[in-house]
VOROMAR-939410 format. One record per residue (C-alpha): residue number from 1; x, y, z. Coordinates in pm, 1 decimal, padded with zeros to 6 digits. Example, Ala and Ser with C-alpha at 12.3 -4.5 7.8 and 13.67 -1.06 7.14 Angstrom:
% residues 2
<pt n="1" c1="01230.0" c2="-00450.0" c3="00780.0"/>
<pt n="2" c1="01367.0" c2="-00106.0" c3="00714.0"/>
% end
This chain:
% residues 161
<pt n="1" c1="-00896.9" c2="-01291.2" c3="-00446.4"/>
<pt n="2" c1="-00655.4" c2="-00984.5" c3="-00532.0"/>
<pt n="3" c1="-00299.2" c2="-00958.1" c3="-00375.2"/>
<pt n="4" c1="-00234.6" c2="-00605.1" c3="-00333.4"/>
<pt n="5" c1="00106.8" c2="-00533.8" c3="-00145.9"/>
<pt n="6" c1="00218.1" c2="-00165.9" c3="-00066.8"/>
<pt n="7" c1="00572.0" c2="-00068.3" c3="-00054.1"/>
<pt n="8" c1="00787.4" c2="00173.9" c3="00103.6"/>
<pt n="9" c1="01134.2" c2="00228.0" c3="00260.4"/>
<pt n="10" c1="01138.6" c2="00097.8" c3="00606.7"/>
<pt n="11" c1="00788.1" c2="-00063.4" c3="00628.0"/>
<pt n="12" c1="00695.2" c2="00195.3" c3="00963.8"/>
<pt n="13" c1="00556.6" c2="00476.6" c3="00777.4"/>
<pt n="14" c1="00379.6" c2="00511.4" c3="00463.6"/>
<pt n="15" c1="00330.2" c2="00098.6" c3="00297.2"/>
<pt n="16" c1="00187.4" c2="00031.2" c3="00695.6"/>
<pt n="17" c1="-00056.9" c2="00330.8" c3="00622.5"/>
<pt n="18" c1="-00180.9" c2="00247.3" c3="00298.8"/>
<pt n="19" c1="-00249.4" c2="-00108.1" c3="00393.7"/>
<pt n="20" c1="-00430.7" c2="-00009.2" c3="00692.8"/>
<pt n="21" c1="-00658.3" c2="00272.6" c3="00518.2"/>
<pt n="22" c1="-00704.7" c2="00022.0" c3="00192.4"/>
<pt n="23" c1="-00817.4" c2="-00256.5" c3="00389.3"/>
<pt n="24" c1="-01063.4" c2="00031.9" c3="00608.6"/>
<pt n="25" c1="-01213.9" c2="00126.4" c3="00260.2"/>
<pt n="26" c1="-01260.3" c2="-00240.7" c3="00125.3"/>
<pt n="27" c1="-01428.1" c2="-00330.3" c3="00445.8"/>
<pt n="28" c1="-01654.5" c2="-00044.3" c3="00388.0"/>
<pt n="29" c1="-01747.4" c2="-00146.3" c3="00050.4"/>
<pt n="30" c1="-01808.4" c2="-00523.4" c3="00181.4"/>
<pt n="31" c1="-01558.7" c2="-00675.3" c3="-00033.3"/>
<pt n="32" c1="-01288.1" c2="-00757.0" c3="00294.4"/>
<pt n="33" c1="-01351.8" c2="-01139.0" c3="00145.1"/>
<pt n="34" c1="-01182.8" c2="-01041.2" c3="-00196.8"/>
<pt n="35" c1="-00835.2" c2="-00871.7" c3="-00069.7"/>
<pt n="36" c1="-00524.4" c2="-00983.1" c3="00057.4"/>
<pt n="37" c1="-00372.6" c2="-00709.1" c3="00153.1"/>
<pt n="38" c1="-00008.0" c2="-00644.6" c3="00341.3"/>
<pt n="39" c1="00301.2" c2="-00368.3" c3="00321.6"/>
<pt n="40" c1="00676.6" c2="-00455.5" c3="00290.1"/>
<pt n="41" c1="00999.2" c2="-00240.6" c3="00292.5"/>
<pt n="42" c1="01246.6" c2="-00225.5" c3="00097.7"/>
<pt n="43" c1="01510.4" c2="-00217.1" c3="00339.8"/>
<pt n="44" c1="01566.6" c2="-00420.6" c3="00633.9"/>
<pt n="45" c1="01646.3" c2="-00208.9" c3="00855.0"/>
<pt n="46" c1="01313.7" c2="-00146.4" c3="01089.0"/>
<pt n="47" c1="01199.3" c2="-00489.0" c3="01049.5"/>
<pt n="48" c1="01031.4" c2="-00601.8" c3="01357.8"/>
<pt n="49" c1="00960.5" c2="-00258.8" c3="01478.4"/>
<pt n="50" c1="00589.2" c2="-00141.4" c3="01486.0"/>
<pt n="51" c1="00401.6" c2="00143.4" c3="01276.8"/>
<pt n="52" c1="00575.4" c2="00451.4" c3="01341.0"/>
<pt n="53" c1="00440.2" c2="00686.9" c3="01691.2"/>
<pt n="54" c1="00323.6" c2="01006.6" c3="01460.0"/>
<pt n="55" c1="00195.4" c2="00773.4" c3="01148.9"/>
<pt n="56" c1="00020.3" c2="00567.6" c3="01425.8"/>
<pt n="57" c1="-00124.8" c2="00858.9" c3="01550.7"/>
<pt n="58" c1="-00229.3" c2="01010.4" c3="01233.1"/>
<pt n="59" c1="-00437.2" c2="00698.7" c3="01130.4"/>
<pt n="60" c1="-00580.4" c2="00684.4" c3="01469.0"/>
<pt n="61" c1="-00700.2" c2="01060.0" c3="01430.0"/>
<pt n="62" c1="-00864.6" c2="00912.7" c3="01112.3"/>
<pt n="63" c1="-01019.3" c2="00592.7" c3="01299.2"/>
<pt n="64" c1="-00786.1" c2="00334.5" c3="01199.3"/>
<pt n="65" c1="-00672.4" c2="00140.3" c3="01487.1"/>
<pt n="66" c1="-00335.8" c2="-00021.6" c3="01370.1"/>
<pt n="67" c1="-00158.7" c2="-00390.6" c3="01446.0"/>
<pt n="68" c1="00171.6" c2="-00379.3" c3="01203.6"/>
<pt n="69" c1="00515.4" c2="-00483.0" c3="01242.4"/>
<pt n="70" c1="00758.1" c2="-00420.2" c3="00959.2"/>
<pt n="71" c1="00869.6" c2="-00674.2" c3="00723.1"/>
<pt n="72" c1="01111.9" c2="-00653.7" c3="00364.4"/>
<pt n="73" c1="00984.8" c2="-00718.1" c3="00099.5"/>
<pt n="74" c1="01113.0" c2="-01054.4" c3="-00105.3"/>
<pt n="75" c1="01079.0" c2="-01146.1" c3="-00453.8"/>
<pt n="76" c1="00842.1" c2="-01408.1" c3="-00385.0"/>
<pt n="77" c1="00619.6" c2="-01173.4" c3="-00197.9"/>
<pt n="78" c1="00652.6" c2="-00950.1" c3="-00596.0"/>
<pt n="79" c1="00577.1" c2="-01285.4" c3="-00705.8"/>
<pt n="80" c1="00297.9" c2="-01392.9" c3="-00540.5"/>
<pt n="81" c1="00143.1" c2="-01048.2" c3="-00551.2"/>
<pt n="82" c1="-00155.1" c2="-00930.2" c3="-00829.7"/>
<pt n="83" c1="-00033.0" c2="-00576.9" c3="-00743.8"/>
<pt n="84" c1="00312.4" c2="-00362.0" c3="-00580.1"/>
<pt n="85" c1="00213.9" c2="-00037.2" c3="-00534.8"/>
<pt n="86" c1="00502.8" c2="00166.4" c3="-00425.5"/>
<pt n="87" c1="00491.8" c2="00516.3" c3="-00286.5"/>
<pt n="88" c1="00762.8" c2="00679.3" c3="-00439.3"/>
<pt n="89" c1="01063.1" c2="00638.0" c3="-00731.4"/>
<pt n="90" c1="01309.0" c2="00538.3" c3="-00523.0"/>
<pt n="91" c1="01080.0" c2="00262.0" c3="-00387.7"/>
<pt n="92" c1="01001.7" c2="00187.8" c3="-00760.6"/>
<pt n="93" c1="01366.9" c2="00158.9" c3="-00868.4"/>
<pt n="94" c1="01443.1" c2="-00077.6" c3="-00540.5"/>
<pt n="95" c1="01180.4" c2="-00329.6" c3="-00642.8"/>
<pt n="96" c1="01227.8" c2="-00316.5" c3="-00993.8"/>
<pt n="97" c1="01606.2" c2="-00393.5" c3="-00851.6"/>
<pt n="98" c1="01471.4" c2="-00669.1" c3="-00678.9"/>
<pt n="99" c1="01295.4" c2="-00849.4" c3="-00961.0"/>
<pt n="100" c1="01589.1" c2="-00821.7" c3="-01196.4"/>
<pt n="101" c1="01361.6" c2="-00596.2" c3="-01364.9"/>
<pt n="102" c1="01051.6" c2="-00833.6" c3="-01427.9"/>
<pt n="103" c1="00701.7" c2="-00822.9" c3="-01341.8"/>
<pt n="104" c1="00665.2" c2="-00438.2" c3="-01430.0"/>
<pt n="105" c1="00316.3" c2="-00516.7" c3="-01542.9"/>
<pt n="106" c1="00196.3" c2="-00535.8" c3="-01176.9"/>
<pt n="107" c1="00419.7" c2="-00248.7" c3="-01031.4"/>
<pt n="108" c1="00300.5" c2="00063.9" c3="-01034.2"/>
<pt n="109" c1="00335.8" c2="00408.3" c3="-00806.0"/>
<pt n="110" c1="00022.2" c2="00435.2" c3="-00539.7"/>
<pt n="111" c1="-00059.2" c2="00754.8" c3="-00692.7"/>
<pt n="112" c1="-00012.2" c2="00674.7" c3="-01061.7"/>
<pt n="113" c1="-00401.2" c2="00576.4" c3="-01049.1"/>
<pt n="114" c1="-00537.1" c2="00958.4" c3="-00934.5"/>
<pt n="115" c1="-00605.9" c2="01247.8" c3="-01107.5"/>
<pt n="116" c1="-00272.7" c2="01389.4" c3="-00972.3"/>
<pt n="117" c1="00030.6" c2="01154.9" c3="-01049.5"/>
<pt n="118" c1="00283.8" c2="01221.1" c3="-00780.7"/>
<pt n="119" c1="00523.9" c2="01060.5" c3="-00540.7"/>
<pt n="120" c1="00407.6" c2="01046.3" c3="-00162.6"/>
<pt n="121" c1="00683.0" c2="01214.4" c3="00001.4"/>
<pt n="122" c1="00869.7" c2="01036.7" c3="00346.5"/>
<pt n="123" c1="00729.8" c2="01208.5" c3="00646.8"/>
<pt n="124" c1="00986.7" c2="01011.1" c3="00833.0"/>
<pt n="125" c1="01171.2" c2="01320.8" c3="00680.4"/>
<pt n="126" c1="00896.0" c2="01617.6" c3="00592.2"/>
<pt n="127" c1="00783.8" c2="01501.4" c3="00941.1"/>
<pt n="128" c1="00422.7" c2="01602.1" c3="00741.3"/>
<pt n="129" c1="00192.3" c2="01311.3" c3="00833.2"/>
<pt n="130" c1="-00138.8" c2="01457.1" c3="00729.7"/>
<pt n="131" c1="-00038.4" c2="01547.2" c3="00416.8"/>
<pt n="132" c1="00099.7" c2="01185.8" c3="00340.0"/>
<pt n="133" c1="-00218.5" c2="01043.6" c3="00494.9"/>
<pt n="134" c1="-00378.7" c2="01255.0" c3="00236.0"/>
<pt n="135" c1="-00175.1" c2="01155.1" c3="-00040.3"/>
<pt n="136" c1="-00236.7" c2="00760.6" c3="00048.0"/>
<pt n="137" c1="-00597.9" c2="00782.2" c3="00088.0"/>
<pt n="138" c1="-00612.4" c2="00947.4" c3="-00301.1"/>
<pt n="139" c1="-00389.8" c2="00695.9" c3="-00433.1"/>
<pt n="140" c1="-00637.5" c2="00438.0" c3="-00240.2"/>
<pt n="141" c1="-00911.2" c2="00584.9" c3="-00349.7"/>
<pt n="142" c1="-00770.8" c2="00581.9" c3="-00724.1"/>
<pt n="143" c1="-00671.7" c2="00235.7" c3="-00719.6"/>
<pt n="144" c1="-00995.7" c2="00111.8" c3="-00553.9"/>
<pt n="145" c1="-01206.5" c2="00309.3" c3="-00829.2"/>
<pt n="146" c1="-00978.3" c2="00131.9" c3="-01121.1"/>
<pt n="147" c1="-00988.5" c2="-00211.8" c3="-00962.8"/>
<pt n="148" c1="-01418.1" c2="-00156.4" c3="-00939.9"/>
<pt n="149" c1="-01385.3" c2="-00108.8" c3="-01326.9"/>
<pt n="150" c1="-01149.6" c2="-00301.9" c3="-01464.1"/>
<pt n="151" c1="-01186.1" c2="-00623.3" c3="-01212.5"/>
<pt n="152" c1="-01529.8" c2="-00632.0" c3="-01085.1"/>
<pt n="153" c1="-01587.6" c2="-00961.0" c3="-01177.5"/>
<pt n="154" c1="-01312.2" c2="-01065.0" c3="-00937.6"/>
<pt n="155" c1="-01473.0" c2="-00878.4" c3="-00677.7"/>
<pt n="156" c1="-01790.7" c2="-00987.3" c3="-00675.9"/>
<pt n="157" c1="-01644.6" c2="-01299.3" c3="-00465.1"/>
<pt n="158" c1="-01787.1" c2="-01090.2" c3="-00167.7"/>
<pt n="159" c1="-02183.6" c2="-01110.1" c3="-00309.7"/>
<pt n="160" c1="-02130.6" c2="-01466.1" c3="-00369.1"/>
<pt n="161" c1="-02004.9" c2="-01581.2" c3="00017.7"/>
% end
């Protein structure tokens, strides 16, 4: 099974989104059985609070029903995870914070694995939903299409249960 953990700021927004719309796509592709998949903030500060109204809204637009609440991110949750994919470089520096600096090898930006390395900017701020939905589902997309290459042995738990 992979651990896969997206990471964001507050854990309302953007992580919440790209967990929901990764685990959507997985279940798709009939391989639900080899993902764990969850989102963490950095910050504590909306912990306990749901998926945000307009980010809920967008992924319901896009058939996703959500069931989130916001949680920050530890180092044993770095630890225990295969891969922290963090939407942005501020989200980057805070984890890399976090772990002191170790386990780079698994932390990477969301979008790092597209065709179009970028940072997914806050629409808690650009108040731009779509377009972050848009940049999540590409990174998703990206990562999913790497992970079918490079790990598809690990994925073929699925076929075999």
């Amino acid at each position: 099974m992979i651990s896969v953990i997206f990471v964001c700021l507050g854990n309302i927004c953007r992580s919440p989104m790209a967990e929901l719309i990764f685990k959507k796509m997985v279940e798709e592709r009939g391989l639900s059985l080899s993902f764990n998949v969850s989102s963490f903030g950095t910050s504590d500060e909306e912990t306990g609070n749901p998926v945000y109204p307009p980010a809920k809204k967008t992924l319901e637009a896009h058939g996703i029903k959500e069931g989130h609440t916001a949680r920050q991110l530890t180092l044993r949750d770095v630890i225990n995870a295969d891969y922290v994919l963090v939407m942005d470089s501020m989200n980057l520096m805070d984890v890399l914070r976090l772990t002191g600096g170790k386990f780079g090898e698994k932390i990477f930006k969301l979008c790092s694995f597209t065709a179009n390395p970028r940072d997914i900017a806050d629409p808690w701020y650009t108040r731009d939903f779509e377009r972050a939905y848009s940049d999540i589902r590409d990174g998703c997309e990206g990562f999913l299409g790497y992970l079918m290459r490079e790990k598809s042995e690990a994925l073929a738990y699925d076929k075999r249960h």
